[in-house]
N, C-alpha and C positions, 0 to 999 in steps of 0.2 A: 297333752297337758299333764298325764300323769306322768310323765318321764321327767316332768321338771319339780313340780315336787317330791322325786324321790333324791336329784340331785341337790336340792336343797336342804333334805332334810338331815345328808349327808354331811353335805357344808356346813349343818348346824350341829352335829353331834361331834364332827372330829374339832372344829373351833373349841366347842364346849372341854372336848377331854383335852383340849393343849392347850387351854387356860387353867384349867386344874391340878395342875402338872409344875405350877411355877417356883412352889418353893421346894423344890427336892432339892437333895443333895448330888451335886456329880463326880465328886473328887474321888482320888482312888483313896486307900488309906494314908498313904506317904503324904501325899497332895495335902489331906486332910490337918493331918497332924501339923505338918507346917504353917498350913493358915490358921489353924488354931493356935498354937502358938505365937503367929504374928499379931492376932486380934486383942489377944491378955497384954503384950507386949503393948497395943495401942496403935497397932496400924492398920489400913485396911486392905491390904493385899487378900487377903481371903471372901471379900467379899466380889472384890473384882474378878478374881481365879474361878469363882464356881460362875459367874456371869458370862465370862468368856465360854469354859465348856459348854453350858447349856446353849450358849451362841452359834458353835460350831456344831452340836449334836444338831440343832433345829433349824440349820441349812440348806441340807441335802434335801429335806420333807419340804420345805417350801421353795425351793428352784424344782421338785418333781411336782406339786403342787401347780406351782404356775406355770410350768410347761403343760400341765393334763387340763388344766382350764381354758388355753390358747388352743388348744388342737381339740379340743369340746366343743370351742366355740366357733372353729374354723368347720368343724365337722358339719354342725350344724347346718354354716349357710350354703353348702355345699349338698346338704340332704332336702333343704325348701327351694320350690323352685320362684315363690313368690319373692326373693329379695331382688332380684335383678331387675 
């Protein structure tokens, strides 16, 4: 029982710090400059640009995420002999 609140408490802290994390900036400088320019200009291309990278940074984390959760949980009914 204590193995599962400690994976929980995990699943609560790393949620926690990748919500806190949502208004950064991800652009390089060049990136940057351009969308700021397009913003004054009146368009919204820099809003979608910094959406996107942050889309594709927080990819990878959540298909290794969801794979570590599937093979947790495969582990699991594999370690109780009570599911069968």
């Amino acid at each position: 029982m204590k193995k599962a609140y400690k994976y929980i408490t995990i699943l609560l802290v790393s949620l926690s710090l990748s919500l806190v994390s949502l208004d950064m900036q991800a652009q390089c400088p060049m990136c940057k400059m351009s969308a700021e320019q397009n913003l004054k200009m009146g368009g919204t291309a820099g809003k979608g640009l910094n959406r996107g990278i942050l889309f594709m940074f927080a990819m990878p984390y959540i298909i290794v995420g969801t794979l570590g959760f599937v093979w947790l949980r495969n582990r699991r009914k594999e370690d109780d002999p009570e599911v069968e």
